[in-house]
C-alpha positions in Angstrom: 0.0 0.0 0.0 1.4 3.4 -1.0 0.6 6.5 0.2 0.5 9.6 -1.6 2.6 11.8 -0.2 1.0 14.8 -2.8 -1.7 15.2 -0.1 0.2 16.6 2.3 1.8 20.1 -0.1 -0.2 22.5 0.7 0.0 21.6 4.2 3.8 21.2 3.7 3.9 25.0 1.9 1.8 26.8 4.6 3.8 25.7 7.4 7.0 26.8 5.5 5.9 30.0 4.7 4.8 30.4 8.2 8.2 29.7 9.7 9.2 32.2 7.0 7.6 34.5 8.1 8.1 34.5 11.7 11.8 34.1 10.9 11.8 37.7 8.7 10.2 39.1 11.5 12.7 37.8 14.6 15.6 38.6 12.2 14.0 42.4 11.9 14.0 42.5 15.7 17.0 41.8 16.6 19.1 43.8 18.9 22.7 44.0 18.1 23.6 45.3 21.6 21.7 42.3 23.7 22.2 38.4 22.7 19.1 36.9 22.4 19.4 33.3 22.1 15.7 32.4 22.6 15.3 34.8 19.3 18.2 33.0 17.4 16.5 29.7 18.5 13.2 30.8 17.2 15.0 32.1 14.0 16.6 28.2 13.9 14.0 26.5 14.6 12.1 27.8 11.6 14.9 27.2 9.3 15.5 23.1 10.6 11.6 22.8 10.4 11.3 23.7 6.4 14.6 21.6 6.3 12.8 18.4 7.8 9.5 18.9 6.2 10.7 19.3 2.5 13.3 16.3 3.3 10.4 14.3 4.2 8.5 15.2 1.1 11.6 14.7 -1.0 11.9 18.3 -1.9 15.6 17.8 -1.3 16.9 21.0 -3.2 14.8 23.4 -1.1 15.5 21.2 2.1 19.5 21.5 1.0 19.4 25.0 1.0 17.3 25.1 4.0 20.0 22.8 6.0 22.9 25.7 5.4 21.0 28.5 6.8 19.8 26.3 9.9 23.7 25.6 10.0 24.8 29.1 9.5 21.9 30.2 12.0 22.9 27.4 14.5 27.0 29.4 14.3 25.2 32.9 14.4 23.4 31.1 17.6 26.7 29.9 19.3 28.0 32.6 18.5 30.9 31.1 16.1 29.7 33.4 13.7 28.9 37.3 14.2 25.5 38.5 14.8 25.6 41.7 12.6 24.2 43.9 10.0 25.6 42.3 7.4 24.7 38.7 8.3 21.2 39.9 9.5 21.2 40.9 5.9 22.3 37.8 4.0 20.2 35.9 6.5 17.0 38.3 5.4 17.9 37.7 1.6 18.2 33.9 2.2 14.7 33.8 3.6 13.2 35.5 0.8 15.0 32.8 -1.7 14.0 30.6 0.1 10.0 31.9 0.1 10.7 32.0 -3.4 11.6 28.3 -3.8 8.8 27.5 -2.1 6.4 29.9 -4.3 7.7 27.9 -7.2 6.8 24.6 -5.5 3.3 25.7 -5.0 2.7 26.5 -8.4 3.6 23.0 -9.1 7.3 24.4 -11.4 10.1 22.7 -10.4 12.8 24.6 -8.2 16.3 25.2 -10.7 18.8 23.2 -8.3 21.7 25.4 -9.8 20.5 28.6 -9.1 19.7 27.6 -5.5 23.0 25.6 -5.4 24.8 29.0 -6.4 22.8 31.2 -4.0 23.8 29.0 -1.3 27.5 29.4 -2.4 26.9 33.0 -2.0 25.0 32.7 1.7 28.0 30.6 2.8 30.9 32.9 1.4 28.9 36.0 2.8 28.0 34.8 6.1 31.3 36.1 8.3 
């Protein structure tokens, strides 16, 4: 007995957009003078849940590019990487990309791996 996993998109898609948005607006709020790490959790959180939930649904580029920022975010957490403008920046940019990718999953098109695979490239080198 298979199950069609189809059913479960939009479900999939709301939730991710969701975390996206909740992650735009912690990143927005944070302050660069007080370490927040129940913010940078909530911020992580949202990135390891659209990870796990397009993994699970075999949307593997859009959970790829959804395990570096969680990574990145998890650093930025730990503070092993710099909680600043600029990374609050490419962070803000990489959820938008990402909301993109999923835009073009809803529409039923099919997400261009290299493009994502090259914006990723450019998260990572950016991301200080």
């Amino acid at each position: 007995m298979s199950v069609d996993m189809t059913q479960f998109h939009d479900v999939l898609f709301e939730e991710c957009l969701e975390n996206l948005d909740i992650m735009q607006k912690e990143l927005n709020s944070i302050d660069l003078e007080v370490f927040n790490f129940e913010k940078m959790m909530t911020i992580y959180r949202g990135a390891h849940t659209i990870k796990g939930g397009c993994a699970m649904l075999e949307f593997n580029t859009v959970a790829d590019y959804a395990k570096e920022m969680e990574h990145l975010l998890g650093q930025m957490r730990d503070k092993t990487k710099l909680i600043n403008p600029d990374n609050i920046n490419v962070m803000l940019e990489s959820v938008e990309f990402l909301r993109a990718m999923i835009k073009t999953l809803q529409n039923k098109e099919v997400v261009d791996e290299a493009t994502a695979v090259a914006h990723c490239a450019k998260m990572q080198a950016a991301i200080v």
